[in-house]
ZAMARGU-4260 file (C-alpha; in steps of 0.2 Angstrom, whole numbers, plus 5000, padded with zeros to 4 digits):
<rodrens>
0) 4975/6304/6231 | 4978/6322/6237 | 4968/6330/6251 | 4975/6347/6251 | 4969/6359/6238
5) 4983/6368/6228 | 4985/6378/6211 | 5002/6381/6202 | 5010/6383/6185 | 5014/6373/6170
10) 5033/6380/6163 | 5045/6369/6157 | 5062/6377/6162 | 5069/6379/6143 | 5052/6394/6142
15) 5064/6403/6154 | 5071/6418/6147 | 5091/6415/6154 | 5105/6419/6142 | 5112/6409/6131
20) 5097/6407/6118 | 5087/6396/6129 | 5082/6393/6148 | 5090/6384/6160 | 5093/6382/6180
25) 5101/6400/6182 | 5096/6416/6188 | 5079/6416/6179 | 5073/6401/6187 | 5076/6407/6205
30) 5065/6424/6200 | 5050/6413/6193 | 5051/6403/6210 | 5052/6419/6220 | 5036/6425/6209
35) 5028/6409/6211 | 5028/6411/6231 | 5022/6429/6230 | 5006/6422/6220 | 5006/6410/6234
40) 5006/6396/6222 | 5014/6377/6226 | 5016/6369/6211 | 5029/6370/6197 | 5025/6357/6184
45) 5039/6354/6171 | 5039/6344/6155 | 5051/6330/6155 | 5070/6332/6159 | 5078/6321/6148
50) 5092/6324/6131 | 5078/6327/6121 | 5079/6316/6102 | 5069/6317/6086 | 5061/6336/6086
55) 5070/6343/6099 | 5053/6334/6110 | 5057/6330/6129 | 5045/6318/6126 | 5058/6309/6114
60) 5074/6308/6123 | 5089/6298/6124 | 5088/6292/6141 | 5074/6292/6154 | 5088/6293/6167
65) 5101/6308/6161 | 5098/6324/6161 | 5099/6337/6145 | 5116/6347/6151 | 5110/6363/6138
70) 5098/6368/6152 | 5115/6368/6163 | 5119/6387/6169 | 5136/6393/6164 | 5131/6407/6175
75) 5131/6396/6191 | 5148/6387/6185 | 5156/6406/6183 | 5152/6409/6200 | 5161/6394/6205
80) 5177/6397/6194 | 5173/6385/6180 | 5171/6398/6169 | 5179/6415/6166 | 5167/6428/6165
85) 5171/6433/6150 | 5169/6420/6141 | 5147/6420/6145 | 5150/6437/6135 | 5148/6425/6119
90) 5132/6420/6125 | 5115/6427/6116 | 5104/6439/6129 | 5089/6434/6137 | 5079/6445/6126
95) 5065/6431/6125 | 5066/6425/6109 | 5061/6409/6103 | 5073/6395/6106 | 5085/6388/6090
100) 5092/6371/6097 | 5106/6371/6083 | 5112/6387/6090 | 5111/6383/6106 | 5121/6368/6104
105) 5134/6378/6095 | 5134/6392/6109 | 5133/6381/6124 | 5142/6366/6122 | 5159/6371/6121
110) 5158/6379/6137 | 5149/6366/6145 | 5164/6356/6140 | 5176/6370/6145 | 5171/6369/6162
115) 5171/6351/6163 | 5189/6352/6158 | 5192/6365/6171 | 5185/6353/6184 | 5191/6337/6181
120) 5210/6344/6182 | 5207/6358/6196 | 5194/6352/6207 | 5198/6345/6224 | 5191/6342/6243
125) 5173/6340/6244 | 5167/6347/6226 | 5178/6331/6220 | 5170/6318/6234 | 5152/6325/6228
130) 5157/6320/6210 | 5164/6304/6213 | 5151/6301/6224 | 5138/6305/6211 | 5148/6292/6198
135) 5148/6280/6209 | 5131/6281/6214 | 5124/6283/6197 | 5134/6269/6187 | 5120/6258/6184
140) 5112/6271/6171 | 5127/6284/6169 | 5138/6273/6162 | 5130/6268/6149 | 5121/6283/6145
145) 5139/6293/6145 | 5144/6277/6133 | 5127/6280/6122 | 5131/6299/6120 | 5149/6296/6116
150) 5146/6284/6103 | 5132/6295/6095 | 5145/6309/6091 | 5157/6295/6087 | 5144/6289/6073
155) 5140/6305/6068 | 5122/6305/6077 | 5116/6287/6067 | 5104/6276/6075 | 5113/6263/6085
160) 5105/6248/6076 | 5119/6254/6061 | 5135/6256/6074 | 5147/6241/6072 | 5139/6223/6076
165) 5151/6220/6091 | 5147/6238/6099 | 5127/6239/6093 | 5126/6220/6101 | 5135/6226/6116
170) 5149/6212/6115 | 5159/6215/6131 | 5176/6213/6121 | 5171/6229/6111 | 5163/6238/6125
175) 5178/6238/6137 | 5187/6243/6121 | 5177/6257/6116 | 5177/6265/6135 | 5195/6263/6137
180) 5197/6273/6120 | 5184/6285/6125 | 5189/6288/6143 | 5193/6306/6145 | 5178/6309/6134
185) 5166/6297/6148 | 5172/6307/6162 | 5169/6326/6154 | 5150/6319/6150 | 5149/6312/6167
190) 5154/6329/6176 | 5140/6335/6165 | 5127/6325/6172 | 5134/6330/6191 | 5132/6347/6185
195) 5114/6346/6180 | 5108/6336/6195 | 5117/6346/6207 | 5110/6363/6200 | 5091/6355/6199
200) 5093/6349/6216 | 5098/6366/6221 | 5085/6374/6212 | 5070/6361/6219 | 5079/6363/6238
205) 5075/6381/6234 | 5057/6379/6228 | 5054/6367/6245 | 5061/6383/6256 | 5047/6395/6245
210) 5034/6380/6251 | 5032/6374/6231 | 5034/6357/6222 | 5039/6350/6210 | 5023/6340/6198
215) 5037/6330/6185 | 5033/6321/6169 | 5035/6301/6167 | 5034/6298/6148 | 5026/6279/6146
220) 5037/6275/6133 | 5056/6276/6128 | 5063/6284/6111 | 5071/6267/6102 | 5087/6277/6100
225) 5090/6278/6114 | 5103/6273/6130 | 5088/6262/6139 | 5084/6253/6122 | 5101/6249/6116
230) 5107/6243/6133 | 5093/6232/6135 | 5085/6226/6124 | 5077/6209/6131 | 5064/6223/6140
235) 5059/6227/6125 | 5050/6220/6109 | 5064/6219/6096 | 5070/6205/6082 | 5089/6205/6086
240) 5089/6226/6083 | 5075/6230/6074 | 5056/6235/6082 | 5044/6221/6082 | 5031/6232/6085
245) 5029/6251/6088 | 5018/6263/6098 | 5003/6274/6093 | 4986/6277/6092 | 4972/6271/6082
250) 4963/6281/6069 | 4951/6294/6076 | 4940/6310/6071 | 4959/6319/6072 | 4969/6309/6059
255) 4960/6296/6045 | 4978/6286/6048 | 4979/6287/6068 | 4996/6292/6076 | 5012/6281/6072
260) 5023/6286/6084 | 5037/6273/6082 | 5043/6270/6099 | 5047/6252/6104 | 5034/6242/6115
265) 5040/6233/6131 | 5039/6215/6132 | 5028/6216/6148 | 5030/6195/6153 | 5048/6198/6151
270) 5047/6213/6163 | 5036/6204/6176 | 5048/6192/6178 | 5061/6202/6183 | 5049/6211/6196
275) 5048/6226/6181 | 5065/6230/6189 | 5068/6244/6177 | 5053/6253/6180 | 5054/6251/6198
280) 5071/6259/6195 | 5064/6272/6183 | 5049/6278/6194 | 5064/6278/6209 | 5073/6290/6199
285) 5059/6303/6192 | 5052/6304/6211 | 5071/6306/6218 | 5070/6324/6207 | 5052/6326/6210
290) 5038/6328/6221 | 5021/6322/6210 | 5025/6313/6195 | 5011/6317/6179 | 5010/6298/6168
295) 5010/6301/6151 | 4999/6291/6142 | 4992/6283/6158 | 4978/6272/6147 | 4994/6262/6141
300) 4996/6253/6157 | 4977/6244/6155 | 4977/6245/6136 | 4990/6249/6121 | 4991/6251/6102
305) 5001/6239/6096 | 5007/6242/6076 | 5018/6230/6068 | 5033/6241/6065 | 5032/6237/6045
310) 5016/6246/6044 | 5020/6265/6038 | 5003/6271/6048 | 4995/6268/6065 | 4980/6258/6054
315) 4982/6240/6053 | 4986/6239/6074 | 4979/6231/6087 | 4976/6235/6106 | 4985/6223/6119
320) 4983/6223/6137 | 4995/6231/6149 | 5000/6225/6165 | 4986/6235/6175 | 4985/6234/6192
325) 4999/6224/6195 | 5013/6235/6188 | 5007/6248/6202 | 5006/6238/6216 | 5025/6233/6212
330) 5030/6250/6211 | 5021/6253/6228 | 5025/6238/6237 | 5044/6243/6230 | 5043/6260/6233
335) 5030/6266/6243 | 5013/6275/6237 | 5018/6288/6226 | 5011/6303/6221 | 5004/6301/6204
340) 4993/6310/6194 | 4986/6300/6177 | 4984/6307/6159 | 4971/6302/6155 | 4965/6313/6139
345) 4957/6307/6123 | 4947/6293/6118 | 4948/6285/6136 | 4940/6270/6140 | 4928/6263/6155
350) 4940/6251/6159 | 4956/6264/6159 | 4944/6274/6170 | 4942/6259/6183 | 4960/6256/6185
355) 4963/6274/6186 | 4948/6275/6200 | 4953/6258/6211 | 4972/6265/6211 | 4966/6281/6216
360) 4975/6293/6207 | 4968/6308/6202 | 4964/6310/6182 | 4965/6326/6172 | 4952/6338/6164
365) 4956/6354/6153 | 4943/6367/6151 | 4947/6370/6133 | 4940/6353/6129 | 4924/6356/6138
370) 4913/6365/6123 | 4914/6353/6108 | 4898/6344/6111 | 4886/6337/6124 | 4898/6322/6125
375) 4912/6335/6129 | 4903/6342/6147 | 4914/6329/6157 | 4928/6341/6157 | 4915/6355/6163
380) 4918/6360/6180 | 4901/6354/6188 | 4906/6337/6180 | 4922/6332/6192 | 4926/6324/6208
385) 4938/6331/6220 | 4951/6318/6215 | 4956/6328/6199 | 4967/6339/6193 | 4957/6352/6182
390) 4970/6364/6166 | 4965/6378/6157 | 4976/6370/6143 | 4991/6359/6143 | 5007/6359/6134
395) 5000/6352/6118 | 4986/6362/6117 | 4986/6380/6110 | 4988/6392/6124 | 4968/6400/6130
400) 4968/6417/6119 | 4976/6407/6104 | 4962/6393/6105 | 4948/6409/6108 | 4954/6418/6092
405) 4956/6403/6081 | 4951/6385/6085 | 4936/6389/6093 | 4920/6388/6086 | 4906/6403/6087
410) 4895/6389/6097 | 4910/6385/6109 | 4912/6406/6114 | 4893/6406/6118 | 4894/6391/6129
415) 4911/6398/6139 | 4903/6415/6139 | 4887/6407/6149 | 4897/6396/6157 | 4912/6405/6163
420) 4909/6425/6158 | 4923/6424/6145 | 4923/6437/6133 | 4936/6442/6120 | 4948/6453/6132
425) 4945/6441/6149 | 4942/6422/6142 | 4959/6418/6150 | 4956/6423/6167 | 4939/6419/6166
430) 4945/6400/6163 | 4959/6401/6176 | 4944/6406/6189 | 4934/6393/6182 | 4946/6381/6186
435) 4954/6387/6204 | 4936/6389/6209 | 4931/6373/6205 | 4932/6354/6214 | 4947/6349/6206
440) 4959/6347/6222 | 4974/6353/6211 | 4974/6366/6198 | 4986/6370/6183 | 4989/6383/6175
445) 5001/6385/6160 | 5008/6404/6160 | 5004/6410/6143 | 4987/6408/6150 | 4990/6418/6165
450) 4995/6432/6157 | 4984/6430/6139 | 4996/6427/6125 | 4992/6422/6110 | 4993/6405/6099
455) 5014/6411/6095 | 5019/6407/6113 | 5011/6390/6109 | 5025/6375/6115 | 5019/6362/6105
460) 5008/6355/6091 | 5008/6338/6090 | 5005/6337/6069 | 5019/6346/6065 | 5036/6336/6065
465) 5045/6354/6067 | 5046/6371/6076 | 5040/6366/6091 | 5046/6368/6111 | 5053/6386/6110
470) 5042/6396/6115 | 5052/6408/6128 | 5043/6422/6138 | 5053/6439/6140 | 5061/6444/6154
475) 5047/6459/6164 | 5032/6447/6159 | 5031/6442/6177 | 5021/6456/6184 | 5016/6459/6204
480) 4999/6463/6200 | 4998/6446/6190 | 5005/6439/6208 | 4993/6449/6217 | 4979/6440/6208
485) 4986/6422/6209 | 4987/6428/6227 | 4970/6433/6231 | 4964/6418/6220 | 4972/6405/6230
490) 4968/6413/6247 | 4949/6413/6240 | 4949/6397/6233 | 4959/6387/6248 | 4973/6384/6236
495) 4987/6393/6245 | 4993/6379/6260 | 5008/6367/6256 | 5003/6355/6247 | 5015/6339/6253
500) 5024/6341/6269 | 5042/6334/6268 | 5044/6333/6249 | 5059/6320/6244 | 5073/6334/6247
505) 5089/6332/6242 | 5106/6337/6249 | 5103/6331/6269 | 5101/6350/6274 | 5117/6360/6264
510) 5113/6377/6259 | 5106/6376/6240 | 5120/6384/6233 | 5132/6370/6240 | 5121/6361/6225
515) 5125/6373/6212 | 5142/6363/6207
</rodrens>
């Protein structure tokens, strides 16, 4: 539970406007930090950080441990001499435009695999100590996700339940084989990962100077192809390679069919025999990187929707219990009480709400919800406790002026107008206000809302399969007077102290741009 008020902003760093056709952890970021502190806010949240999969989602990546290297800045490796100048030339400018993941993987990669290049054969002293370090450190995800990754390309991007028996069954023959024959191409991925996590843990030791942290994003469940799932297996419910079961939701007023989303469900006996080791692991991670760690899908640690993978829809599923209760007081008997915050959104039941409440992390509440009925009041700021953490909208909502001018209903705008003063021209600060003013002891904020934009900087729209994540903002959005107001807001509203003293900083006092491989 948090006992410091606080307020900050919900950008994932792809929405930056860097060059090279999408955002990343270069000069861009470290302005949006330095605005960030000028409107006196202390949160950053960020969407997962992962290789995103199917969809370009960060939701559905290829590893809950690596880190997706396009978000690298070639601008940080020029300036170490990994790069020549002139070959960034190439790259698309930051003119804000919406992100195309093919081209960015054509633009991007070969440089990012130039550098490598450059740095396994030239590097020496103490930048070569920090990458072996960082291997040797990491081996017991990086090597098999470096593997993973390799074998993907190999296989032309198939699913890995079609590789090879020997190499899809991770017989040890073939495996040693396989990274014997794919060595030099193991050590330029690996250098990839250094360059990642050492360029976010210069840009969070930055954020920590300015007095801001880092909220991350812990998705509950795993994409099946991906590193975690082919690795191991016995975690997770699987006949030989296949899903047993799958993960969704049931039917509800949204979708007559519910939500199949396909990802494999852990075996949760196997997993509390071994201590739920990798989770222990996992959580050890996200928290190594960030400050407060958001739980997707929070109600499936009491409850799940379990759907035999045959099924085509979420329909014929059941729910099964999660390990509750005891699966938290591992990871804090293992790692100490972490800062947690619970999504706890949707059809969310009395018993989710009790282990959310005797674990005592705050739950979420989004101000775009609160007009639908009666029934939707509880996300009215009258309705919380202090142990919440209140949004205008989140990343799957449409942004607060996209959700004025479309989505919401004439009986909706006459509540929020009584409610909150929103008209047509204010209705996004009048729902920032709203929420900074009100009990919830964290605010979010996403920043299409902060500066009114409309449902085409939407990130995401969980019915469509395609398009989403690419919503960029344009370099000069970030205005002082927009700072100004956050400012004043905050001082108002008691939302401008720091909000964790400490953090879990990495890098043991070295300038941040000793981080910046």
């Amino acid at each position: 539970m948090f006992t410091k008020r606080a307020s900050g902003i919900l950008l994932h760093p792809s929405s930056l406007p860097s060059r090279g056709g999408i955002g990343d952890f270069g000069p861009a970021a470290y302005e949006f930090v330095n605005w960030l502190a000028e409107g006196k806010q202390t949160l950053w949240q960020i969407l997962p950080l992962g290789p995103p999969g199917i969809g370009n989602s960060p939701y559905s990546s290829t590893s809950a441990f690596a880190g997706n290297i396009v978000l690298i800045s070639l601008e940080r490796l020029a300036e170490r001499g990994m790069l020549d100048n002139a070959a960034l030339k190439s790259l698309p400018e930051s003119d804000g435009s919406r992100v195309n993941f093919e081209n960015v993987l054509k633009v991007k990669l070969p440089l990012l695999r130039q550098a490598a290049e450059s740095f396994l054969k030239n590097a020496y002293g103490n930048s070569r100590e920090r990458f072996n370090r960082f291997c040797r450190d990491n081996t017991w995800w990086l090597d098999d996700f470096v593997l993973f990754d390799a074998l993907r390309e190999r296989y032309q991007g198939a699913s890995w339940n079609t590789w090879p028996t020997e190499i899809s069954h991770c017989q040890p023959e073939a495996i040693a084989k396989t990274r014997s024959e794919l060595a030099h191409e193991l050590e330029v991925a690996k250098f990839l990962q250094f360059a990642f996590f050492e360029q976010w843990g210069a840009l969070r030791n930055y954020c920590h100077q300015r007095r801001i942290r880092i909220v991350g994003d812990v998705a509950i469940f795993v994409s099946y192809d991906s590193a975690d799932v082919w690795t191991h297996r016995d975690i997770f419910r699987l006949r030989d390679v296949e899903p047993e079961v799958v993960a969704g939701v049931p039917p509800d007023a949204f979708s007559d069919t519910g939500q199949r989303w396909g990802n494999p469900l852990y075996d949760w006996n196997r997993l509390r025999e071994r201590g739920y080791d990798w989770w222990v692991s996992r959580m050890r991670w996200a928290h190594t990187w960030c400050d407060i760690l958001r739980i997707d899908h929070f109600r499936g640690f009491e409850s799940y929707w379990e759907i035999p993978a045959d099924e085509p829809t979420a329909i014929h599923g059941s729910w099964a219990k999660g390990p509750a209760d005891e699966f938290f007081h591992v990871i804090n008997r293992e790692l100490g009480e972490l800062p947690f915050i619970a999504e706890d959104l949707g059809m969310i039941t009395p018993e989710v709400h009790q282990l959310r409440e005797r674990l005592k992390i705050p739950g979420m509440r989004v101000l775009q919800f609160a007009f639908g009925d009666r029934g939707a009041h509880m996300y009215l700021p009258h309705r919380y406790d202090t142990n919440t953490v209140v949004y205008t909208g989140t990343h799957d909502n449409d942004t607060t002026m996209g959700w004025w001018q479309g989505d919401a209903q004439p009986h909706e705008k006459r509540d929020a107008a009584a409610a909150f003063g929103a008209n047509d021209q204010n209705v996004h600060w009048a729902f920032i206000r709203a929420a900074q003013t009100s009990l919830a002891t964290l605010s979010v904020v996403p920043l299409q809302d902060v500066f009114g934009l409309d449902s085409s900087a939407r990130m995401n729209t969980p019915s469509l399969s395609d398009g989403n994540w690419g919503w960029r903002y344009k370099r000069g959005l970030l205005t002082q007077d927009a700072a100004k107001t956050l400012s004043e807001l905050a001082e108002t509203t008691d939302r401008d102290e720091l909000l964790l003293s400490g953090g879990n900083q990495q890098g043991n006092g070295e300038r941040p741009e000793d981080f910046a491989a």
